[in-house]
TISE-318213 format. One line per field, with one value per residue (C-alpha): residue in one letter; x, y, z. Coordinates in Angstrom, 1 decimal, decimal comma. Layout:
# TISE-318213
residuo	a:...
x	X:...
y	Y:...
z	Z:...
# end
This chain:
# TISE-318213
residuo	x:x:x:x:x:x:x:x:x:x:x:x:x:x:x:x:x:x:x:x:x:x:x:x:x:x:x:x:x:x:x:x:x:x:x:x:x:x:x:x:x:x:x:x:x:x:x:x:x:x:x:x:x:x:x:x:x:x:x:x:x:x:x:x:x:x:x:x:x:x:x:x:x:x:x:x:x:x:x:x:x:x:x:x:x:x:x:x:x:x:x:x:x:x:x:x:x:x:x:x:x:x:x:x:x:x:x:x:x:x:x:x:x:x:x:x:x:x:x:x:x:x:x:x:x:x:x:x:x:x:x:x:x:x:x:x:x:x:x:x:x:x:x:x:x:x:x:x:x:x:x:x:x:x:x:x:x:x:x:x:x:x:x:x:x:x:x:x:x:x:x:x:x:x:x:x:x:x:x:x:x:x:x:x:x:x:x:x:x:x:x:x:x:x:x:x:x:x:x:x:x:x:x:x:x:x:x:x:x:x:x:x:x:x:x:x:x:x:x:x:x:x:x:x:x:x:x:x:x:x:x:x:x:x:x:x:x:x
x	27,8:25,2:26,3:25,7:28,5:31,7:34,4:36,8:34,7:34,1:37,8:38,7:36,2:36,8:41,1:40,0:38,3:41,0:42,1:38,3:38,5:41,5:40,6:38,0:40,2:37,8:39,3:39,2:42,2:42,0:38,5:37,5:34,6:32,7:29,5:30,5:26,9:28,2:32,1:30,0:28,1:30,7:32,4:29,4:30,4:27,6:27,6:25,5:28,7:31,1:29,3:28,8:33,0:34,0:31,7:33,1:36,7:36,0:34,9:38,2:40,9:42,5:43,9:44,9:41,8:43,6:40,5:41,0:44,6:46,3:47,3:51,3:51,0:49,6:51,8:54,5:53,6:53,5:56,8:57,8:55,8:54,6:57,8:60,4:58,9:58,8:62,2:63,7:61,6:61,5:65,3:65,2:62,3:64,2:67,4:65,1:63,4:66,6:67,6:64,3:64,9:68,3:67,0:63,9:63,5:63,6:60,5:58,3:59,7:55,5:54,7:58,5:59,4:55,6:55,8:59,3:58,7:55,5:57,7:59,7:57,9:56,3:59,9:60,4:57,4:57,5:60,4:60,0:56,3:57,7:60,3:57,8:55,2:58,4:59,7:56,4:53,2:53,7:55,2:52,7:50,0:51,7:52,3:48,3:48,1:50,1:48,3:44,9:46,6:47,6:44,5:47,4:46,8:46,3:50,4:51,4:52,6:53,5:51,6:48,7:46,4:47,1:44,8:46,9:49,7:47,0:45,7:49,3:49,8:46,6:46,8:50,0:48,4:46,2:49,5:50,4:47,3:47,2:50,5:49,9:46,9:49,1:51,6:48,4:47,2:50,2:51,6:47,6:47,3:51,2:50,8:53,9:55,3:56,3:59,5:60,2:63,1:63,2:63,9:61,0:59,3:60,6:59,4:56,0:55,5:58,0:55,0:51,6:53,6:53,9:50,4:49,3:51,2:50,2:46,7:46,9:49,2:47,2:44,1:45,3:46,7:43,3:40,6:42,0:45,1:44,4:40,4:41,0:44,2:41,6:38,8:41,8:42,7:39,0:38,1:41,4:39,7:36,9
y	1,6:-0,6:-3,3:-0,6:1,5:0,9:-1,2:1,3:3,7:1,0:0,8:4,3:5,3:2,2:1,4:-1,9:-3,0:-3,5:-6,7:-8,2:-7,8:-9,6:-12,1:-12,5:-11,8:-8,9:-6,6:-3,0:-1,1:-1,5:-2,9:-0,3:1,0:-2,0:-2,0:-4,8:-6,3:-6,9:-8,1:-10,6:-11,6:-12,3:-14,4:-16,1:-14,7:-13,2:-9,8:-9,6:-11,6:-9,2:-6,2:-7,7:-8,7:-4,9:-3,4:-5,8:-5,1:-1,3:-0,9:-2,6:-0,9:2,0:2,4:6,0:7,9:8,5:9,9:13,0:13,4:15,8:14,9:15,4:13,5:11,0:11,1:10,9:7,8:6,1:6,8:6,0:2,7:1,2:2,7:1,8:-1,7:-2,0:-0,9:-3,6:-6,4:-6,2:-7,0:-9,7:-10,9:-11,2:-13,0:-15,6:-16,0:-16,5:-19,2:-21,0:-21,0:-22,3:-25,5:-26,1:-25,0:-28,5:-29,8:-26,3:-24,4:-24,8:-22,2:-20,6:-19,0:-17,0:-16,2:-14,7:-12,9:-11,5:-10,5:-8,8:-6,5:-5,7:-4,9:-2,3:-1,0:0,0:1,3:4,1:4,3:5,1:7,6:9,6:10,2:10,9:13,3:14,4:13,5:13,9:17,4:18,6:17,6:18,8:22,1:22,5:21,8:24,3:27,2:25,8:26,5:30,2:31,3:31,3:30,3:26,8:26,6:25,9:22,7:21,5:18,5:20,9:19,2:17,3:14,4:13,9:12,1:10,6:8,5:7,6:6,3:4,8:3,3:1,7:0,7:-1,4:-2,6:-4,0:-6,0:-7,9:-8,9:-9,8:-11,7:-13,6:-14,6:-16,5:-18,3:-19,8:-20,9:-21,5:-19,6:-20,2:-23,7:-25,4:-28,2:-31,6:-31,0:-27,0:-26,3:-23,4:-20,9:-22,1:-21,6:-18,4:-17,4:-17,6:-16,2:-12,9:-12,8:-13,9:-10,3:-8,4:-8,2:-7,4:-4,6:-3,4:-3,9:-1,5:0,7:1,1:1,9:4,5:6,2:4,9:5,1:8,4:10,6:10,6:11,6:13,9:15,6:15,9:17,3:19,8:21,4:21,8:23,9:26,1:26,7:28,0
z	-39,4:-41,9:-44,7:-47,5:-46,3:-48,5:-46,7:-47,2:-45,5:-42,2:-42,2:-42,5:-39,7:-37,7:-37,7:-36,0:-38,9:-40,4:-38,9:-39,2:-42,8:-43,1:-40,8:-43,8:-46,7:-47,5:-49,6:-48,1:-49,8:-53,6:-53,3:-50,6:-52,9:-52,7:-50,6:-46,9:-48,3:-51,8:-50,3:-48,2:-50,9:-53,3:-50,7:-49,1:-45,7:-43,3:-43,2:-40,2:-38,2:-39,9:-38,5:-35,4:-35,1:-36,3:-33,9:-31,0:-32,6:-32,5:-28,7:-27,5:-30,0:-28,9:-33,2:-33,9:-35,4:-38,7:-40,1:-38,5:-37,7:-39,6:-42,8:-42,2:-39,4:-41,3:-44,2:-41,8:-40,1:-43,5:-44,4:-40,7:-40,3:-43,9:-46,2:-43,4:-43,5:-47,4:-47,2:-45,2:-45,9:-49,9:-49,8:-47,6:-49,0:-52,6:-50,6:-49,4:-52,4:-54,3:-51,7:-52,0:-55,9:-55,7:-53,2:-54,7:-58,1:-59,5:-57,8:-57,0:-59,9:-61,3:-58,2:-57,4:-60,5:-61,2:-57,6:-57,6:-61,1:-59,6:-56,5:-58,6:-60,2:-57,1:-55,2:-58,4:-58,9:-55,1:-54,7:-57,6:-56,0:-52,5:-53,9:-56,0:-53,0:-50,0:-53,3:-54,6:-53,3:-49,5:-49,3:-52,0:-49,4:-46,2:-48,1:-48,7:-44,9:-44,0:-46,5:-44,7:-41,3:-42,0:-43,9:-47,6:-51,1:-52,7:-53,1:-57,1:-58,1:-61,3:-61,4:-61,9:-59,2:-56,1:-58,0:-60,9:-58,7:-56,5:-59,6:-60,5:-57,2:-57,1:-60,6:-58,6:-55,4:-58,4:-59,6:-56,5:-55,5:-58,6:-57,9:-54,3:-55,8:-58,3:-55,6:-53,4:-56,5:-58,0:-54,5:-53,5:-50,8:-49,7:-49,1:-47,7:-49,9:-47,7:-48,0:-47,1:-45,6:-42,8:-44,8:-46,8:-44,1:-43,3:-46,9:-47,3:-43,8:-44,5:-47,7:-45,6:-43,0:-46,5:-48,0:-44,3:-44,0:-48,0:-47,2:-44,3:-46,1:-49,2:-47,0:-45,3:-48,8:-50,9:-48,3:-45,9:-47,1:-50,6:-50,5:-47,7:-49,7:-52,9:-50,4:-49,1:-52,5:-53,4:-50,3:-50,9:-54,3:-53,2
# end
């Protein structure tokens, strides 16, 4: 593992990584293709501590090896762990929010309303995003697994190539960071007002538990499934 590896890569080879690079706020799922040197860099953090914590982090985890499970399994454990999540949590996310707007508005309505209207295209734009790759994308992939398994065909689809859907959910995994971004600035970094109320409280930690589970989602999708799916169709090519 060396600084001119990609983060994404360090993440996808090392599951433990994972929490180092948050504990950093280094980007590692949409900005996976970064360089750690040039993530450290643009952040003024040492990347010689960084390596030092993943390796550290990596000799104590006992993280599934994603990288080279197979890729129904992973797909399943997505829609298990990081869909069923989304699932219940964007919901109850949008009930709190709506309380806090109700209480509050008149003195935080500066941070509250962009934050909830950034929520809110988030909560719709995932749910469509989650229903297209349980629908779509994830049998397509399991299905090219399965022809690698008994020696068949590439099987037809008619999205033409496993990569077309991949960039659309990509494209949307883009979507979604920019709004997690949006969410930090305008409340800076979920900073509590004086006078939050619990479910205030409750709020911008239910958000803080959100973009930790996207970040992890969207790296297992950006940095593992999706370039080994790609990788998959190619060699059935051949």
């Amino acid at each position: 593992m060396t600084s001119q590896e990609t983060v994404g890569q360090i993440a996808a080879e090392n599951p433990a990584a994972a929490r180092i690079f948050e504990k950093y706020k280094i980007d590692y799922c949409c900005g996976g293709a970064k360089s750690l040197a040039l993530a450290c860099a643009g952040s003024a953090i040492s990347v010689n501590e960084v390596l030092a914590e993943v390796e550290q982090a990596t000799r104590a985890a006992e993280d599934r090896d994603w990288a080279h499970a197979g890729l129904a399994e992973l797909a399943d454990y997505i829609v298990a762990q990081h869909h069923t999540f989304l699932k219940n949590e964007l919901p109850a996310l949008a009930s709190r929010i709506a309380k806090v707007i109700e209480a509050h508005a008149t003195s935080h309505g500066d941070s509250l309303y962009p934050m909830a209207a950034a929520f809110q295209g988030l909560h719709s734009e995932l749910s469509t995003h989650m229903l297209k790759e349980e629908m779509i994308l994830f049998p397509l992939i399991k299905r090219m697994e399965e022809a690698e398994l008994s020696g068949a065909a590439l099987p037809w689809t008619h999205c033409g190539s496993v990569n077309n859907p991949i960039r659309m959910m990509e494209q949307e995994h883009d979507n979604a960071g920019g709004a997690l971004q949006t969410m930090r600035r305008v409340t800076e970094d979920y900073k509590l007002p004086a006078d939050a109320c619990p479910t205030y409280r409750a709020l911008y930690e239910g958000l803080k538990a959100l973009e930790a589970d996207l970040h992890i989602h969207i790296h297992l999708e950006n940095n593992i499934l999706f370039p080994r799916a790609s990788r998959l169709e190619q060699s059935l090519q051949s």
